[in-house]
C-alpha positions in Angstrom: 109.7 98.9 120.4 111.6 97.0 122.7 111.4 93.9 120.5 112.8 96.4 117.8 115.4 97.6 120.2 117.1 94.0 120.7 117.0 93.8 116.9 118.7 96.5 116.6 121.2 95.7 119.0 122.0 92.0 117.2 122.8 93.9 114.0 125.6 96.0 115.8 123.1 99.2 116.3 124.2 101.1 119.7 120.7 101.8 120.8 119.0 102.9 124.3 115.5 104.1 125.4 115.6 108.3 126.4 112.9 110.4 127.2 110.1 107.9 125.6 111.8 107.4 122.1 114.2 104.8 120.8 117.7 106.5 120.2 120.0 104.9 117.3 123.4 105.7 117.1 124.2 109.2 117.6 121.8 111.1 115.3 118.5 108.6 114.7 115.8 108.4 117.2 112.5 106.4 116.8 108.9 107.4 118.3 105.9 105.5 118.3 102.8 107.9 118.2 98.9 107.9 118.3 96.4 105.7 120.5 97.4 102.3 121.5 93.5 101.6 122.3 90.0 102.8 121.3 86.9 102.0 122.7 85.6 98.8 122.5 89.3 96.9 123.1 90.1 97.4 119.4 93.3 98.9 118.6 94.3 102.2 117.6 96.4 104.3 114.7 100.1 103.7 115.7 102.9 105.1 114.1 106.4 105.4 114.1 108.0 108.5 113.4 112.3 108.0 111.9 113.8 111.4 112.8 117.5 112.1 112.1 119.5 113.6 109.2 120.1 112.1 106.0 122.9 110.0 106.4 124.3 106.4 106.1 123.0 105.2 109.7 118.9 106.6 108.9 118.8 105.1 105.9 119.9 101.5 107.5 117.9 102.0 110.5 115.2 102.7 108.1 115.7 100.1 106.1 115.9 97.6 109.2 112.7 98.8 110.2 110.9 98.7 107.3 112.0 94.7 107.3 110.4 93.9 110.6 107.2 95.8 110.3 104.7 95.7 107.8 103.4 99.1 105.9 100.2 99.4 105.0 
């Protein structure tokens, strides 16, 4: 996330870490959720969760998201 956060910040994104989630802008916040580890060192289910309303600013934060990450 913190990779994600300069990201967002060299595309003009006013972004800051509060209360564990990434906050975008005034109404967008991103949270990464599930287990980072199982047993056995392998690596969990992560994902992350876009909240916000509808609007101009979740749709580009979405769609600058979906460009750095790949969906499976």
């Amino acid at each position: 996330m913190a990779d994600f956060k300069q990201f967002l910040a060299s595309k003009g994104v006013k972004v800051e870490f509060a209360g564990g989630a990434l906050r975008c802008g005034e109404y967008v916040t991103l949270r990464k959720v599930g287990s980072s580890s199982q047993k056995g060192g392998g690596s969990g289910t992560q994902q992350i969760i876009i909240e916000g309303p509808l609007c101009e600013d979740y749709y580009k934060i979405r769609d600058y998201l979906y460009s750095q990450f790949y969906l499976l």
